[in-house]
DRENVOLO-253208 format. One record per residue (C-alpha): x, y, z. Coordinates in pm, whole numbers, plus 50000, padded with zeros to 5 digits. Example, Ala and Ser with C-alpha at 12.3 -4.5 7.8 and 13.67 -1.06 7.14 Angstrom:
512304955050780513674989450714
***
This chain:
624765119518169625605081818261621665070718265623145034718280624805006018137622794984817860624214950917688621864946917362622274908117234620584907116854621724882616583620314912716396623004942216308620474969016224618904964416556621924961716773623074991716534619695011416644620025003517035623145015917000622605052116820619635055416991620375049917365623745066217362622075097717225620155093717566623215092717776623645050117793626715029317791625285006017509627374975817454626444949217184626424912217110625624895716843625204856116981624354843617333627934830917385629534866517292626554884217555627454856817857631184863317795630994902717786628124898718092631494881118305633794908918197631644938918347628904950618515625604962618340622274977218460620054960118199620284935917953617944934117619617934899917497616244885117210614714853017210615394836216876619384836616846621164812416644623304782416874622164794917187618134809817203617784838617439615924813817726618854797317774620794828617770618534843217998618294810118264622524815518224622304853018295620634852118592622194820418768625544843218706624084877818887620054880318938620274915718994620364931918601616884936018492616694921318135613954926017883613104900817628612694907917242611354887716970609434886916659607654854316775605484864117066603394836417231602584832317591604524804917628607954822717595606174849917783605314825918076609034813318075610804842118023608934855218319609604826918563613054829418536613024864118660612484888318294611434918418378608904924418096608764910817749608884928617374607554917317023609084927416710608694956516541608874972216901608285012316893611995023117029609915053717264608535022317456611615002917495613405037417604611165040917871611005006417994615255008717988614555044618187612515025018456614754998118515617525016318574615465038918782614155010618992617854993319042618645027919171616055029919417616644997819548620294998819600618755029419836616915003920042613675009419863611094981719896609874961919571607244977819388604874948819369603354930119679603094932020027604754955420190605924953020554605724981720811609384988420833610174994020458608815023520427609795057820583608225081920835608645114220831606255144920802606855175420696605915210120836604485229320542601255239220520600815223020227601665189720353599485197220648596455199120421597575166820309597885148120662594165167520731592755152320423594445116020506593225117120877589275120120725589015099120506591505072920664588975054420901586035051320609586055025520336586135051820066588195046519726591205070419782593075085819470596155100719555597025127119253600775136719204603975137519020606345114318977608235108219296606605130019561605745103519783602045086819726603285049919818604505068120166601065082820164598945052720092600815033920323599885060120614596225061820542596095022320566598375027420911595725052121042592715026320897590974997321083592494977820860595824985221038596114951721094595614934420754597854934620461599154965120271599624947119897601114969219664600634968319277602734990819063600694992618741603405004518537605564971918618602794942318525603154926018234601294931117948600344898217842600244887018230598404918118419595214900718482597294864318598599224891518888596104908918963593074881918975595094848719003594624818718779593444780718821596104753518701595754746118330594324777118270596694789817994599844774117843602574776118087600574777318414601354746318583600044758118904597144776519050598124810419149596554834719405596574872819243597724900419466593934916219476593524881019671596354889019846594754918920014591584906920158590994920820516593624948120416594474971420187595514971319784597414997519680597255005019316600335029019170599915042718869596655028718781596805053818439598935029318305596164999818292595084993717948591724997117817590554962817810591464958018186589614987018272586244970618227587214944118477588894968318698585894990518695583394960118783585814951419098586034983919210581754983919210581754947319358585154941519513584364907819301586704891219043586924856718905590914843618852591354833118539589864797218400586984795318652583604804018622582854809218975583384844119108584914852219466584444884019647586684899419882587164924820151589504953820073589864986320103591525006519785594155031819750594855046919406597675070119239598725086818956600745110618843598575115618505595955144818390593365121018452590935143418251593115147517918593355109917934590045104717864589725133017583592695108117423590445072517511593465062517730590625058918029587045051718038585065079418170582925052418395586175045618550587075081218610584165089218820584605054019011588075063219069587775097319210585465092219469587495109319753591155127019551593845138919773596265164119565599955158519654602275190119605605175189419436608605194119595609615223219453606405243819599607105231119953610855239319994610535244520345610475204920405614015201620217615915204620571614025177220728613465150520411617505160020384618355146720757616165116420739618055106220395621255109420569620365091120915621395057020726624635070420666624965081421069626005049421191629035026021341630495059621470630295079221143629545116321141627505128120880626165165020825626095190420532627195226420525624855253520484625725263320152625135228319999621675226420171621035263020017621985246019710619135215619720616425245719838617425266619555616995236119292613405226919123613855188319205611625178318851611795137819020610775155519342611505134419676612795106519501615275120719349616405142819632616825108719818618955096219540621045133219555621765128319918622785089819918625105091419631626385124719825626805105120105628825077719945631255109519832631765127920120634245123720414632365136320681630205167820563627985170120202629465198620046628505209819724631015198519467629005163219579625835172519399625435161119001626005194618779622125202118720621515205119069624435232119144622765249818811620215270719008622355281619297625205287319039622535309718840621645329419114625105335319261627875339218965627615360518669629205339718383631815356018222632065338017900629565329517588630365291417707629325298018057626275314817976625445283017733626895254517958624535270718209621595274317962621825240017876622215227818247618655248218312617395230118010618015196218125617025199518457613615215018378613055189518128614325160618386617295151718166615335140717914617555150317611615035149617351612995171917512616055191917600617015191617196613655204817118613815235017407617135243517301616715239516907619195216816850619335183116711620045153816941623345145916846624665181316899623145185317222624855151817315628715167917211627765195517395626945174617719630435161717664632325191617546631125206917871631365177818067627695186918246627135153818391630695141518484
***
């Protein structure tokens, strides 16, 4: 599976040597450099999703690499690594448009998903998504709603609760729509009017989260050379959306549980407090419950948090709103005389399949399909683990490697092509599940 296109630049050999093993076992492109001027020269030469860079390179340090990168193309997300973590090199790595920022000895399951969400989030964008953090204007987001009853109980629950001030927690999987949601209960508000400020919780910054939430005063760390108003500031009058707020670590969470009491906050390097007007949408996708048995989340927090929970249903138990979310993610395509459609068989295809990244990723299916087809989605345009179902249900495999190139296909589509997990299902190392892959040519 082509998950993306990483260039690692280390002076260090083991660790380009371990980006390498380990992210091409995970379906990467991984291509390495070991000096700033060898990473600018192969960034000219070809494309790449994102870029891990570390900071302390010999010549050439990886600030200078990075202010070079993205004067050349801003659009590769690039992640900073280095054994000398300050908030300086935080600060500046930052400003000139990092995405987030690594010390050394980094745990590799944490860089691997911070790679996974890049690439994710290029992918949604190049679909038109909005950004993930700030406000959010009326026209970026969709509207549709969809018939089943299960999204009916949804639109009840919205319509209540929409015209109170109550905390809203929106409770879901990955990808089945909550910033759609939020958005509509603020639309349906009286605060219709005022801001919609989003704040995706998994994106902030470590060492910066409470700078992007509460603001700071000038001179109130190294590196802040002007005062800055936070995005909770931002949303005064309106509404703050929080996504992911699970991902918040524990020391915020004190803070974050006083401003959720008060709706008052003090930006950092002032004494004075400020209070503001807002109404608050949260969402997870987390077992908010088992997160708390593990001390990932204060119980305090929990019961502030849940005061009014609205359940979002997977994809996969609502396929009766596949048609419709299928014709609204082809209407951009239905344009400057262009006909667009898909046969019955393929849309029997994306009803049969599980969808384990839910709407988003059935909005990713059809606009890659798009791109592919002539005139009508057929479906030799879907990826390989989507066919799997339908193929399942309607051929009898006729060979040992059918029946295990279709095993494995189940495999990594219930386990959303995560190929560790996959390994572990299956009972097979890594590396042999990754010749398979190939052999088989699953995700071609």
């Amino acid at each position: 599976m082509d998950q993306g296109k990483i260039l690692a630049i280390d002076d260090e050999p083991n660790i380009r040597h371990l980006i390498q093993n380990e992210f091409s076992l995970e379906g990467f492109k991984v291509t390495t450099a070991g000096s700033g001027e060898e990473g600018l020269k192969l960034f000219e030469d070809q494309p790449f999703d994102v870029v891990l860079l570390d900071i302390r390179l010999p010549r050439m340090n990886g600030i200078e690499v990075l202010r070079r990168l993205k004067k050349k193309d801003p659009g590769p997300e690039v992640i900073m690594i280095t054994a000398y973590g300050d908030i300086q090199t935080a600060v500046d790595s930052l400003k000139l448009g990092a995405r987030d920022y690594l010390t050394k000895p980094f745990k590799l399951d944490e860089l691997l998903s911070i790679v996974k969400k890049a690439v994710q989030d290029l992918r949604e964008k190049s679909l038109s998504k909005p950004e993930g953090t700030g406000e959010r204007p009326a026209e970026s987001l969709p509207i549709v709603i969809c018939p089943s009853p299960a999204m009916k109980k949804v639109y009840d629950l919205i319509s209540r609760v929409a015209k109170t001030n109550h905390t809203v927690l929106l409770q879901g999987e990955t990808g089945v729509g909550k910033d759609v949601l939020a958005y509509r209960i603020h639309q349906q508000s009286l605060r219709q009017d005022g801001p919609f400020v989003t704040v995706d919780c998994g994106l902030l910054s470590h060492n910066l989260a409470e700078s992007e939430l509460y603001g700071h005063r000038k001179g109130a760390f190294s590196g802040a050379t002007e005062a800055k108003l936070g995005l909770v500031e931002k949303s005064h009058t309106g509404t703050l959306f929080l996504d992911e707020i699970g991902n918040i670590d524990m020391e915020l969470q004190k803070k974050f549980l006083r401003f959720l009491e008060t709706r008052s906050f003090r930006r950092i390097g002032e004494v004075k407090e400020q209070t503001i007007d807002t109404r608050i949408i949260l969402a997870t996708n987390l077992d908010l419950q088992e997160a708390i048995r593990k001390g990932d989340l204060r119980s305090d927090l929990f019961y502030r948090m849940t005061e009014f929970v609205i359940p979002i249903p997977p994809l996969r138990e609502r396929p009766e709103d596949i048609p419709l979310l299928t014709q609204f993610f082809l209407s951009p395509y239905v344009k400057d005389g262009r006909k667009m459609d898909i046969s019955k068989e393929a849309l029997a295809v994306l009803t049969d399949y599980p969808w384990p990244g839910n709407i988003r990723e059935l909005k990713a299916v059809i606009g890659k399909a798009a791109l592919l087809a002539d005139s009508s989605i057929r479906t030799e345009d879907f990826p390989a683990q989507v066919r799997a179902r339908h193929y399942q249900s309607s051929h009898q495999p006729k060979t040992l490697e059918d029946m295990e190139k279709e095993h494995i296909m189940n495999v990594l589509a219930e386990t959303e092509g995560n190929q560790t997990r996959a390994s572990e299902v299956l009972g097979i190392n890594r590396k042999t599940l990754y010749k398979k892959i190939k052999t088989y040519k699953i995700f071609s």
